[in-house]
C-alpha positions in Angstrom: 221.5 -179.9 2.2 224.0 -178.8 5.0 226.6 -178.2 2.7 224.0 -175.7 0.5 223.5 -174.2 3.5 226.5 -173.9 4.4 227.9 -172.9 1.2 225.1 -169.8 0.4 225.3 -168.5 4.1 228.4 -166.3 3.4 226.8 -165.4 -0.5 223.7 -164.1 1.3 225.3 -162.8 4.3 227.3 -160.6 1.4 223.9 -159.8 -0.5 222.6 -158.3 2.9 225.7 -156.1 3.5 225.4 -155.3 -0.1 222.0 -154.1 -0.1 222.2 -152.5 3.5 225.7 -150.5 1.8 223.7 -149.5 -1.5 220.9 -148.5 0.5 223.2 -146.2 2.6 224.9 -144.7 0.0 220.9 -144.0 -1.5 220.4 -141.2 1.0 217.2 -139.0 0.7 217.2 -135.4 -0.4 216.6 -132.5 2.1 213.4 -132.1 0.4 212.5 -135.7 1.3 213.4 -135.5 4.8 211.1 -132.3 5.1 208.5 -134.1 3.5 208.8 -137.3 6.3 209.1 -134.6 9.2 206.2 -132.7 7.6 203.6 -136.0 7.4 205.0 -137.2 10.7 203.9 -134.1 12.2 200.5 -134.4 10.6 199.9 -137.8 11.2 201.2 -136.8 15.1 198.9 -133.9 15.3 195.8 -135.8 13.6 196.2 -138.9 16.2 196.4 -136.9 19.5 193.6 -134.8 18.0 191.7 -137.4 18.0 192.9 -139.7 21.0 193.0 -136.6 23.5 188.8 -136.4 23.3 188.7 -140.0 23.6 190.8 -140.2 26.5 189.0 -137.0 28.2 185.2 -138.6 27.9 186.5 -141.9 29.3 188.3 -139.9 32.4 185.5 -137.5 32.9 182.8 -140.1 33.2 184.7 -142.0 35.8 185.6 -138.7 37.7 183.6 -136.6 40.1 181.3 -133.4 39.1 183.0 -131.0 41.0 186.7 -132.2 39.3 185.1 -131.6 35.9 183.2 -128.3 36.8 186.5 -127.1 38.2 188.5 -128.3 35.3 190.8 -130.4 37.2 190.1 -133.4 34.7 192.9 -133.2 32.1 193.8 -136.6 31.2 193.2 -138.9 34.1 190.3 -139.6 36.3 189.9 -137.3 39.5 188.3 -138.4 42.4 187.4 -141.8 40.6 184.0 -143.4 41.3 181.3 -145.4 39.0 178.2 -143.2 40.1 177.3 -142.1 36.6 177.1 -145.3 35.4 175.3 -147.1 38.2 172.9 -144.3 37.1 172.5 -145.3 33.7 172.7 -149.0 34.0 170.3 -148.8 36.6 167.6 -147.6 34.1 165.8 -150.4 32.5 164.7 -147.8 29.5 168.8 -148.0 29.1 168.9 -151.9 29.1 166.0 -151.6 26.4 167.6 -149.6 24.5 170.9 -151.4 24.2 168.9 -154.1 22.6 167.0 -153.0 20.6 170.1 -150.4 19.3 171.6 -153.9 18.7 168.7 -155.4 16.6 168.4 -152.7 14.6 172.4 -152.6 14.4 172.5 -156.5 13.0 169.2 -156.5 11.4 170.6 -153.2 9.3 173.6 -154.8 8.0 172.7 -157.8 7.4 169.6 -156.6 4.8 171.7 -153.6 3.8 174.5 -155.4 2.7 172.3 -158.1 1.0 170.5 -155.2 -0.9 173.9 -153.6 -1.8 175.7 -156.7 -3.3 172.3 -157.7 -5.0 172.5 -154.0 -6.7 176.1 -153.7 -7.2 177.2 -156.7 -8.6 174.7 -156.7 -11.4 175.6 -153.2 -12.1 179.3 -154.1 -11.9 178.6 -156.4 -15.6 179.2 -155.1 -18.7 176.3 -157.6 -20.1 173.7 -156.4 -18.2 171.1 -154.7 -20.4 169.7 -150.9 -19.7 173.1 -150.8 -17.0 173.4 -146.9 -17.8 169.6 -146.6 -17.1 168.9 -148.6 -13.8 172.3 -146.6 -12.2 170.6 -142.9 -13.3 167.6 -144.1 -11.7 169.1 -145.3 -8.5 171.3 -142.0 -8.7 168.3 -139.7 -9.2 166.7 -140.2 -5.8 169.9 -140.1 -4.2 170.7 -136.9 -5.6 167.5 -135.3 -5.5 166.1 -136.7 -1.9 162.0 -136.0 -1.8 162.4 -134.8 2.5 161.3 -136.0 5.8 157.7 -134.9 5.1 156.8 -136.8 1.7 159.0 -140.1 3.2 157.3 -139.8 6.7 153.8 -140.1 4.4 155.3 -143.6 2.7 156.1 -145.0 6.0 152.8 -144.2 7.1 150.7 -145.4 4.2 152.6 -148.5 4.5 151.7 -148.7 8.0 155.1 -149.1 9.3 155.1 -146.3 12.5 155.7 -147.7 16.0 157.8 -151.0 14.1 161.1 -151.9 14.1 161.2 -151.6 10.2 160.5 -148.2 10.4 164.2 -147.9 11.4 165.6 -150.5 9.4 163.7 -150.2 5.7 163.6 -146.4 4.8 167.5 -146.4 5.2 168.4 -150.3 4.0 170.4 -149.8 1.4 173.0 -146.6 0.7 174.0 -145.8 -2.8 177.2 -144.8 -1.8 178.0 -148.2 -1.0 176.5 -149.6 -3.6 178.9 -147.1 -5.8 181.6 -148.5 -3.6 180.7 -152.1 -4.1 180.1 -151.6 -7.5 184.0 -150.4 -8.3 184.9 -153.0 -6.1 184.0 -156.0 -8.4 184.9 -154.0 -11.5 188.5 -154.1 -10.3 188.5 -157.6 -9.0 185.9 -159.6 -10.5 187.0 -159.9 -14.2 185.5 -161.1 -17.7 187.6 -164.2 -18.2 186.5 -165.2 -13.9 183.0 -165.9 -15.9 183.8 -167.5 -18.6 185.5 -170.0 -17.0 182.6 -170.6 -14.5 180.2 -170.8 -17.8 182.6 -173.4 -19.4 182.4 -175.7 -15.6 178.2 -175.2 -16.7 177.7 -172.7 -13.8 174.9 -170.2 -14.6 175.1 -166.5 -12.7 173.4 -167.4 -9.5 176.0 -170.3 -9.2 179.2 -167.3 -10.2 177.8 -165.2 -7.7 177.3 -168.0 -4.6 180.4 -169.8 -5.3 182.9 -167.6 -6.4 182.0 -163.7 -6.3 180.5 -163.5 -2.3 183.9 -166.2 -1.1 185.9 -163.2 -3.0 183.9 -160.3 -1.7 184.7 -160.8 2.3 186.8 -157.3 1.6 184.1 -154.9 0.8 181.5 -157.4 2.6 183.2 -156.2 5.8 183.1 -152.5 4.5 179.6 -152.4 4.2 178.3 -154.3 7.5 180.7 -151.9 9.3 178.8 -148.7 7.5 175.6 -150.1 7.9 176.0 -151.0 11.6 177.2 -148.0 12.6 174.7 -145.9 11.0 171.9 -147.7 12.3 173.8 -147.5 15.8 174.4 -144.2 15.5 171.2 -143.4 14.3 168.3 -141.3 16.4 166.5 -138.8 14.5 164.4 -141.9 12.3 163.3 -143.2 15.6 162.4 -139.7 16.7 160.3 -139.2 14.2 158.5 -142.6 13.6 158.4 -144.3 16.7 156.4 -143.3 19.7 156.6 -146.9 21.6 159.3 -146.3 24.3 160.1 -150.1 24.0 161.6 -149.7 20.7 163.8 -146.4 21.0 167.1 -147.3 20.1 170.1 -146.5 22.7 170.6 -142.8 20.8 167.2 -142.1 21.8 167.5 -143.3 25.1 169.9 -141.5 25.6 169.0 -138.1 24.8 165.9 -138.7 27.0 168.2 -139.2 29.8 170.3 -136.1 29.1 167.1 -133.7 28.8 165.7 -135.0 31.7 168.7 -134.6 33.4 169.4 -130.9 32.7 169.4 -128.1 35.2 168.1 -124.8 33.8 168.1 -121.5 35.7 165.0 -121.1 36.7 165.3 -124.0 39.0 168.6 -123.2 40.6 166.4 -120.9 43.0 164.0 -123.8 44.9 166.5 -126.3 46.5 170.0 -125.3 45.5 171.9 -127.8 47.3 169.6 -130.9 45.5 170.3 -129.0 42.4 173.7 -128.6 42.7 174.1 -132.0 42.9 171.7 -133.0 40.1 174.1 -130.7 38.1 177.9 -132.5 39.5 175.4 -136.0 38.1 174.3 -135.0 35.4 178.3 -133.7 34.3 179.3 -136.9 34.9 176.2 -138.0 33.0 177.3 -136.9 29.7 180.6 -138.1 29.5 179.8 -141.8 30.6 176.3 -141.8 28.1 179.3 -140.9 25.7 181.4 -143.6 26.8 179.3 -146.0 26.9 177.7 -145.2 23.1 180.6 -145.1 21.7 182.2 -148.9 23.0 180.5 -151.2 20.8 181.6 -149.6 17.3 185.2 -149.3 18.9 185.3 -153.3 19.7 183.9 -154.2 16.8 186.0 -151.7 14.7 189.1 -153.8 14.9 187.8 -157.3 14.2 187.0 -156.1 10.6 190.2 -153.5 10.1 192.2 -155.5 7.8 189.1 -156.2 5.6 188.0 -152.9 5.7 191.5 -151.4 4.6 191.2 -153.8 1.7 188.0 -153.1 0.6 187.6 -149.4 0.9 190.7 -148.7 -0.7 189.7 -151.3 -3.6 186.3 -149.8 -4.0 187.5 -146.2 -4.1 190.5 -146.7 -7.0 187.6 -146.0 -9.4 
C-alpha cells in the first residue's frame, strides 16, 4: 500500500500541475470577464440593498429618539439603550400575541403542508382518473377568487368568527404550492419507483408513507417555510374575523401598539414636553416592533436553507 502511494504521488502530483497549466492557458474572453464584473456588481448591489435596512431597523430600535429624529443613526446604534423594548415586552397583549402568532404559525404548516402533499402527489400520477379535471377545478377558484365579502359570509355560516381556525382554515392550503409540489414529484418520483413497490405487494398508501414523504424532506421544508411565514406574517384575516383580543396574532398586536402610539398634530398643543417624548418612544417603537417581528422567520430561515434550495429549485424546473 505504501509503495502505491508512493508510486502515484508524483503521477497525481503531475495531473494537478497539468490541469492547473491547461486551466491557465483556458483564459476567459473579455466578454466573460464583463459578464463576472457585471453579476458581481448585481449580486453586490442586491445584498447591501437588502442588508443596509436590516442593519438600520436593528440600530434604530436600540438607539435613542432624538438620534433617529436627527438622523444621526446611519449604521450603528446612537445613544444605545433597550427602552423600546422594555416597552413592548412589558405589554402582556405583546406576550399574547407571540403565542398565539406561534400557534397559528405551527398549526398553519403543519395542516397546510398535509393538505398540499395530499393534493399534489395524487395530481403528480399519470394514473389518476379525471387528473386534467380536479387541477381546473382547483385552478378556477384560485384564478377567479370570490372576495373578502362572500368568504367572510362562509366563515360565518360555519360559525368559525372569534376561533383560532378562522386564521388557520380559510388560507390552509395554497395552490401555488401545491403547483410547486406537484412538479416536484413529477421530476423525482418516477413510474418504474412504483412498480417496484407494487412488485414488494405495497399498495399507494404504503408508496406514499414509506417511500414518497422519506424522499419529499426537500419540498416538505419548502412548504412549512411558506406556510409559516404567511401565517406569521399574516394580520388582515385576524382583522377581519376575530374580535377576541386573546387571539390577535403578533401582526395585530402590533399595529395596535403603533396606532395607539402615534402623535398627531392636534395634540402637539396640550403638553408638548409629554408629547415630545411620546414621539422620541414611539420612533424607537417602530423600529424594535420591526425587529422584533421579523426574528423568528430569520432563525428559523437557516435551519431549512439547504432543503429549501433543493426543493424550490426542483419544483420550479417545470
Amino acid at each position: 500500500m505504501t509503495m502505491l502511494q508512493t508510486s502515484d504521488s508524483p503521477r497525481r502530483g503531475r495531473g494537478v500541475n497539468s490541469f492547473a497549466s491547461a486551466r491557465r492557458q483556458v483564459r476567459e474572453s473579455t466578454s466573460d470577464r464583463a459578464l463576472t464584473v457585471v453579476s458581481a456588481g448585481v449580486v453586490g448591489a442586491f445584498a447591501v440593498a437588502i442588508l443596509y435596512p436590516l442593519i438600520y431597523v436593528i440600530s434604530s430600535s436600540f438607539s435613542s429618539g432624538a438620534a433617529i429624529n436627527s438622523g444621526a443613526v446611519k449604521l450603528l446604534p446612537v445613544d444605545p439603550n433597550l427602552d423600546a423594548y422594555r416597552q413592548i415586552f412589558d405589554s402582556p397583549a405583546f406576550v399574547t400575541g407571540f403565542i398565539n402568532s406561534l400557534i397559528y404559525s405551527i398549526a398553519g404548516a403543519v395542516l397546510g403542508t398535509v393538505l398540499t402533499v395530499l393534493a399534489a402527489y395524487p395530481l403528480s400520477r399519470a394514473d389518476l382518473d379525471g387528473r386534467k379535471t380536479i387541477l381546473f377545478a382547483l385552478l378556477v377558484p384560485t384564478l377567479f377568487s370570490a372576495g373578502i365579502i362572500p368568504t367572510y359570509m362562509v366563515v360565518r355560516d360555519l360559525h368559525l368568527l372569534n376561533t383560532r381556525w378562522a386564521i388557520i382554515l380559510p388560507g390552509a392550503m395554497s395552490m401555488f404550492n401545491v403547483i410547486i409540489t406537484l412538479a416536484f414529484y413529477q421530476v423525482t418520483i418516477p413510474e418504474e419507483l412504483l412498480e417496484a413497490s407494487r412488485l414488494d405487494g405495497a399498495n399507494d398508501f404504503q408508496f406514499l408513507l414509506r417511500v414518497v414523504l422519506p424522499l419529499s424532506k426537500p419540498i416538505l421544508a419548502v412548504n412549512l417555510l411558506f406556510y409559516a411565514i404567511g401565517q406569521w406574517n399574516g394580520w388582515f384575516t385576524s382583522l377581519i374575523y376575530l374580535t377576541n383580543e386573546h387571539l390577535f396574532p403578533l401582526q395585530l398586536v402590533l399595529r395596535q401598539i403603533l396606532l395607539q402610539n402615534q402623535v398627531t398634530a392636534d395634540q402637539m398643543g396640550s403638553d408638548a414636553a409629554a408629547l415630545v417624548a411620546q414621539k422620541e418612544l414611539f420612533d424607537k417603537l417602530k423600529y424594535a416592533l420591526l425587529a422584533v417581528a421579523m426574528l423568528p422567520p430569520l432563525i428559523a430561515f437557516p435551519f431549512v436553507q439547504k432543503h429549501f434550495v433543493r426543493g424550490a429549485l426542483l419544483g420550479s424546473l417545470k
